[in-house]
C-alpha positions as CSV (number, residue, x, y, z in Angstrom):
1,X,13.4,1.9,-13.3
2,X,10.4,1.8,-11.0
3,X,7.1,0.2,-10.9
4,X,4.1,2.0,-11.4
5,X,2.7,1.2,-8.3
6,X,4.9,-0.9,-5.4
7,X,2.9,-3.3,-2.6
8,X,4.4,-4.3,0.1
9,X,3.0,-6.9,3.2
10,X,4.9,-6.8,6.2
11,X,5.6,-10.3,7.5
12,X,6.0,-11.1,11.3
13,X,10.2,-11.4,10.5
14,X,10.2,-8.3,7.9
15,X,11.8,-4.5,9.6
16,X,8.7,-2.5,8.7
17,X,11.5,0.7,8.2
18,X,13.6,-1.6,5.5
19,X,10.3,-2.2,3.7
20,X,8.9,1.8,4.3
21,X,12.6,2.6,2.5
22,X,11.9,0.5,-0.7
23,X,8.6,2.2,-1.4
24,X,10.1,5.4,-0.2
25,X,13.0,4.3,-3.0
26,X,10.5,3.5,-5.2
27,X,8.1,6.9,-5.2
28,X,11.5,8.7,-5.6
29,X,12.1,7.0,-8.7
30,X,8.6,7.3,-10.6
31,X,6.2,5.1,-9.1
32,X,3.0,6.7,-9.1
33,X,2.1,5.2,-5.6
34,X,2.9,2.9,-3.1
35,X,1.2,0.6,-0.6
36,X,2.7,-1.1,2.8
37,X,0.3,-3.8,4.1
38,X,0.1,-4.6,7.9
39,X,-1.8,-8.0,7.6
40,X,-1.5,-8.4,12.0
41,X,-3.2,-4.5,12.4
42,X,-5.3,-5.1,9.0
43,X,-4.2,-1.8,8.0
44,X,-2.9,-0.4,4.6
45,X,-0.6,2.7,4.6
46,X,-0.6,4.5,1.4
47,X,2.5,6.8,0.4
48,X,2.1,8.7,-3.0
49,X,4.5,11.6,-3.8
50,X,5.5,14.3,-1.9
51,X,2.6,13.7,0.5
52,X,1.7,12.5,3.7
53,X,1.1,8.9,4.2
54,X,-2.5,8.3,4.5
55,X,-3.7,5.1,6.9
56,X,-6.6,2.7,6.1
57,X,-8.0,0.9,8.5
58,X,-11.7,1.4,8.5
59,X,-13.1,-1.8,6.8
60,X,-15.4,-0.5,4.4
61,X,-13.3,2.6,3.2
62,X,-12.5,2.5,-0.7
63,X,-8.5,1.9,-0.9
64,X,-7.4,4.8,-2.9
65,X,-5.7,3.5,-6.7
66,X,-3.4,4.8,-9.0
67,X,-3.8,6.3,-11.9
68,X,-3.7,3.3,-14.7
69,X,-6.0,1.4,-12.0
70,X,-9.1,4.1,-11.0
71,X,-11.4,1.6,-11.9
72,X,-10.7,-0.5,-9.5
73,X,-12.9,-0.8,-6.5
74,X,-11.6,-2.3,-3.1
75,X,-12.0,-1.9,0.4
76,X,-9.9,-2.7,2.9
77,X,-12.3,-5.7,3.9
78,X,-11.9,-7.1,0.0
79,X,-7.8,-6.6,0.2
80,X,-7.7,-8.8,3.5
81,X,-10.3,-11.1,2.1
82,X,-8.4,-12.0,-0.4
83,X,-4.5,-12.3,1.4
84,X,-6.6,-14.7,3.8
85,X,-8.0,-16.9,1.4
């Protein structure tokens, strides 16, 4: 069974196509979205469902969420805020 929503961060010794496969494996299977963070480009690439991945990289830009979490607010800035702290 798959999670609702799958996050991945990409660490310096990680394939970035191993961990693109799992969310790909994971939308496939249900989840409802699915995030791969870049912490070294501070960028987050967002795969849902039969669509193109969208890219994030613009600081102040609203992260899209889904469903079960639309009332969460975060920007890129806030995301990589909090991964450095």
């Amino acid at each position: 069974m798959a999670p609702d929503w799958t996050i991945e961060i990409l660490s310096p010794d990680q394939s970035q196509t191993r961990v693109t496969k799992n969310i790909l494996h994971c939308l496939k299977h249900g989840a409802q979205m699915g995030w791969l963070i870049d912490p070294d480009e501070q960028t987050v690439f967002v795969y849902l469902p039969e669509q193109r991945i969208q890219v994030f990289d613009e600081r102040d830009i609203l992260l899209p969420m889904p469903s079960f979490a639309a009332g969460l607010n975060l920007t890129v800035k806030d995301l990589f805020a909090w991964l450095l702290d």
